[in-house]
C-alpha positions as CSV (number, residue, x, y, z in Angstrom):
1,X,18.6,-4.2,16.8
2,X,17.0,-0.6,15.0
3,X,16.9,-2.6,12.0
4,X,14.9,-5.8,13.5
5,X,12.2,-2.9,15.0
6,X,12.1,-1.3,11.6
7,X,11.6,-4.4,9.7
8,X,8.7,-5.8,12.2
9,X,6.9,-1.8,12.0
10,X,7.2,-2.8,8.5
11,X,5.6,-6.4,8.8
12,X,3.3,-4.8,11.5
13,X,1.7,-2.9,8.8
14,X,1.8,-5.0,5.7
15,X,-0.3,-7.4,7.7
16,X,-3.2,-5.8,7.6
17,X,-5.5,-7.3,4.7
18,X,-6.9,-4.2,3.7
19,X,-3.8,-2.3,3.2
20,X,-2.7,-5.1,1.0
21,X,-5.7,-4.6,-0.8
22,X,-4.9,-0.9,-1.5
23,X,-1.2,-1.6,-2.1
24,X,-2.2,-4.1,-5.4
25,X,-4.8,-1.7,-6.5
26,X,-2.2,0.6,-7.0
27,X,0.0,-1.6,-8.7
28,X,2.9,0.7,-10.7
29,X,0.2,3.2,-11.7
30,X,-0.3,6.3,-9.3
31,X,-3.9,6.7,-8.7
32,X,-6.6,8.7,-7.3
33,X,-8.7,7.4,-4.1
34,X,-11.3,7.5,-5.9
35,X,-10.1,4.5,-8.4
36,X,-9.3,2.9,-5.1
37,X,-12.1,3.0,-3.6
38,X,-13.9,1.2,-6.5
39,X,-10.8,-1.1,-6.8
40,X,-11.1,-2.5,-3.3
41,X,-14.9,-1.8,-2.1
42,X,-13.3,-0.4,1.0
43,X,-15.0,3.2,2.3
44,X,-13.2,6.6,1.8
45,X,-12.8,6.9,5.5
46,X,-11.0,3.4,5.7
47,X,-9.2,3.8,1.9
48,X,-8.2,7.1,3.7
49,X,-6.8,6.0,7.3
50,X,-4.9,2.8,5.3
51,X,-3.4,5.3,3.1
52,X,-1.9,7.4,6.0
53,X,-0.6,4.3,7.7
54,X,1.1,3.5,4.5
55,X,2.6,7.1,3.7
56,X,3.7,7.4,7.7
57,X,6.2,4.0,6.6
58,X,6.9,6.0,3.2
59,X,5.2,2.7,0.7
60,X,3.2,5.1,-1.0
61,X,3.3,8.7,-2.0
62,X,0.8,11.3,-2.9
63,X,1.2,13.8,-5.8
64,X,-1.0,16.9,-6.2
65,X,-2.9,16.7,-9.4
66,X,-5.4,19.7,-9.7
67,X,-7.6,19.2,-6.5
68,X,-7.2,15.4,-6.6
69,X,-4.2,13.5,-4.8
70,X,-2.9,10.9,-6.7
71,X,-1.1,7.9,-4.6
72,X,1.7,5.7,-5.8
73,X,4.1,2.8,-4.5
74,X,7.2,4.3,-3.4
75,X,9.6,1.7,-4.8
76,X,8.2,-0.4,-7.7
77,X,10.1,-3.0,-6.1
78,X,7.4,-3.6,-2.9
79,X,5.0,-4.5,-5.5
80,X,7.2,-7.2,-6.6
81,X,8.7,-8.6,-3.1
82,X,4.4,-8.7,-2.2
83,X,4.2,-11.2,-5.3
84,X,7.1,-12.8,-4.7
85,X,5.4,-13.5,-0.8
86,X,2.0,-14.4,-2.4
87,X,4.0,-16.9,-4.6
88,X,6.2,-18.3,-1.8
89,X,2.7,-18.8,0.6
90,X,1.2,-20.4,-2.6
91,X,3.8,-23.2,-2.0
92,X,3.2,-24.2,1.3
């Protein structure tokens, strides 16, 4: 039963658009916000909040570089189950 509540947190907060936005702006590169930003057109406030929601579920990390706080996916292998979904939805 913890399992089933962990995977729908999970689904809960894959399923907001804009996080899916940020997640394939990332792709396998760790990036500033800044690069995000520009990536997705979303605002720093909102790039920021989506960011927090995805660190609290540990998909992305942040690493220190100088004053700047490069984010990156986790597990390479999100990025490739979220294509794998987009694929599969293409179908039907």
């Amino acid at each position: 039963m913890e399992q089933v509540k962990k995977l729908s947190s999970l689904f809960k907060v894959l399923s907001e658009p804009n996080r899916l936005r940020i997640l394939t702006s990332l792709g396998l590169e760790c990036r500033p916000v800044s690069a995000v930003i520009a990536d997705t057109g979303l605002s720093q406030t909102n790039v920021s909040f989506h960011l927090r929601k995805l660190r609290e579920m540990k998909l992305v990390r942040g690493e220190k570089n100088g004053s700047f706080v490069f984010y990156c996916i986790s597990d390479p292998e999100l990025l490739e189950l979220l294509n794998r979904f987009r694929e599969w939805g293409a179908k039907s």
